[in-house]
N, C-alpha and C positions, 0 to 999 in steps of 0.2 A: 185242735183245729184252729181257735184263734189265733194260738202262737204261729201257726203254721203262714196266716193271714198276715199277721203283725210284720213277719221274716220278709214276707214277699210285697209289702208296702214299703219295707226300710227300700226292699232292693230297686224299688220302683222310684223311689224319690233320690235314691245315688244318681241314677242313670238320668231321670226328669230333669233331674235342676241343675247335673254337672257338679255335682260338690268334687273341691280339689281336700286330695288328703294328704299331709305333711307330717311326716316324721318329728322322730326329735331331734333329728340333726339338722333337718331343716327350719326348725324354730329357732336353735344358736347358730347357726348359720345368716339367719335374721337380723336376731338381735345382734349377733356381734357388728353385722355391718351398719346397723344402724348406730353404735360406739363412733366408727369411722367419717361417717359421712360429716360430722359439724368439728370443724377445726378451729377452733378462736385466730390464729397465728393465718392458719390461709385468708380468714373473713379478712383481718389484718391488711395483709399486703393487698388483697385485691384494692380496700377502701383506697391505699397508698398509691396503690396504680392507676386508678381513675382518678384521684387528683392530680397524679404527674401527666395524666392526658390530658387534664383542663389547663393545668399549667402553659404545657405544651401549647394545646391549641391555641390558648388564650394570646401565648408568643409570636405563632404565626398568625394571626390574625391584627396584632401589633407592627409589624414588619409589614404586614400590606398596608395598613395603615399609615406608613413613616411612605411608602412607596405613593401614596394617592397624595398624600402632604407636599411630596416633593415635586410630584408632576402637576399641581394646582400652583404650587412657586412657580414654574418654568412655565407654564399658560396665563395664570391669572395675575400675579401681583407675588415680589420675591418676598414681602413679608406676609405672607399667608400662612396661618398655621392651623390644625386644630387644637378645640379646647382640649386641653389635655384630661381633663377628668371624662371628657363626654368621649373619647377618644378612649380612654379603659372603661369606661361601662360600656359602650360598641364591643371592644375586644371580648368582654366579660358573656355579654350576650350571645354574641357568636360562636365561642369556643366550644359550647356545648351541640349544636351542629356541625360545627366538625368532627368531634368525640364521634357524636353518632353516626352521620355519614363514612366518616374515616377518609375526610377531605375531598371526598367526590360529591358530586350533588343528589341530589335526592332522587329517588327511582322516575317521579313523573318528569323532571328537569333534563335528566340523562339523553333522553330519546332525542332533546332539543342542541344537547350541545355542539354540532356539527355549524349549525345556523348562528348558536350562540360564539360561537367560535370567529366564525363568517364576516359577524356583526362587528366583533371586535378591531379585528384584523383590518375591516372597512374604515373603521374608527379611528384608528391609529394611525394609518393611512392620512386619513384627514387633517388630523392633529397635527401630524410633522407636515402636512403639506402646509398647513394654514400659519403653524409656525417660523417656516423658512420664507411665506410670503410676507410676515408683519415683518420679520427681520432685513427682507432685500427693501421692505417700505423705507423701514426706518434707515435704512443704507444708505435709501434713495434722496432722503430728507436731510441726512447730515452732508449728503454732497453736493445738493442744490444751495443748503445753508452756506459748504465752503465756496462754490463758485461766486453766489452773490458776493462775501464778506472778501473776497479777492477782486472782483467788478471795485466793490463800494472802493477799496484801499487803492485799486490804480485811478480812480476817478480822482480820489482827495490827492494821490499824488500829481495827479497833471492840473489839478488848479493850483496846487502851491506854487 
C-alpha cells in the first residue's frame, strides 16, 4: 500500500512541477551543439571586424574634420588649422558612436533631426549670405582705394 502511495506522489510531482524528460539523443544532441557554438577563428574575425569599423569611423569622422578646417579657412582666417593631435583624439572619440549608431544619431536626437536639419540649412544660408557681403565690402574698398589713388595721380599730374 505504501508502494502503491509512493507511485502516485512520483505521478503527482511529474505533473506539479512540469519536469521535462529527455532522452539520450537528446542529451548528444546537446552536447554536441554546445562543441559548435564557440569558434576561436569566428571570435577572430568578429574582434577584426569591429576594429575595421573603428578604423572606418574613425576615417569618417576625420574627413569631416578636414571639411570644418576648410570651411573655418574660408570664414575665419586662411591659415586656420586644427591641432592635429587634438584633431585624432576628436576622431578617436567619436568613431566609437558611429560604430554604435551606424552613423545616424541616436534614438532621442532622431525625432529632432527634421529641425536639426532646419537649423542647418538656415545656417548655411547665412554663412554664404554673410560671405558674399564681407567679399562685395572688401570689393567696395579696393574700388574706392582705386578711384582715390586715380583722383590723387591726376591732381599731381595737373600741378606739374
Amino acid at each position: 500500500m505504501d508502494t502503491e502511495n509512493l507511485a502516485a506522489n512520483d505521478d503527482e510531482l511529474n505533473t506539479n512541477q512540469g519536469l521535462e524528460s529527455h532522452n539520450e539523443q537528446d542529451e548528444k544532441d546537446f552536447i554536441n551543439s554546445l562543441d559548435d557554438d564557440f569558434d576561436p577563428t569566428a571570435a577572430d574575425t568578429q574582434v577584426q571586424q569591429q576594429e575595421l569599423e573603428q578604423q572606418a569611423a574613425g576615417a569618417m569622422v576625420f574627413v569631416g574634420l578636414m571639411t570644418i578646417e576648410q570651411t573655418m579657412k574660408t570664414i575665419v582666417h586662411p591659415r586656420f588649422e586644427f591641432d592635429p593631435k587634438q584633431a585624432e583624439s576628436v576622431a578617436e572619440k567619436i568613431a566609437p558612436l558611429i560604430v554604435k549608431y551606424g552613423g545616424n544619431p541616436p534614438p532621442w536626437l532622431a525625432k529632432y533631426m527634421d529641425e536639426i536639419m532646419a537649423v542647418a540649412a538656415i545656417g548655411m544660408l547665412s554663412l554664404s549670405s554673410y560671405m558674399q557681403v564681407r567679399t562685395l565690402k572688401a570689393e567696395d574698398i579696393e574700388l574706392a582705394k582705386a578711384k582715390q589713388k586715380a583722383a590723387n595721380d591726376d591732381q599731381q599730374q595737373e600741378a606739374a
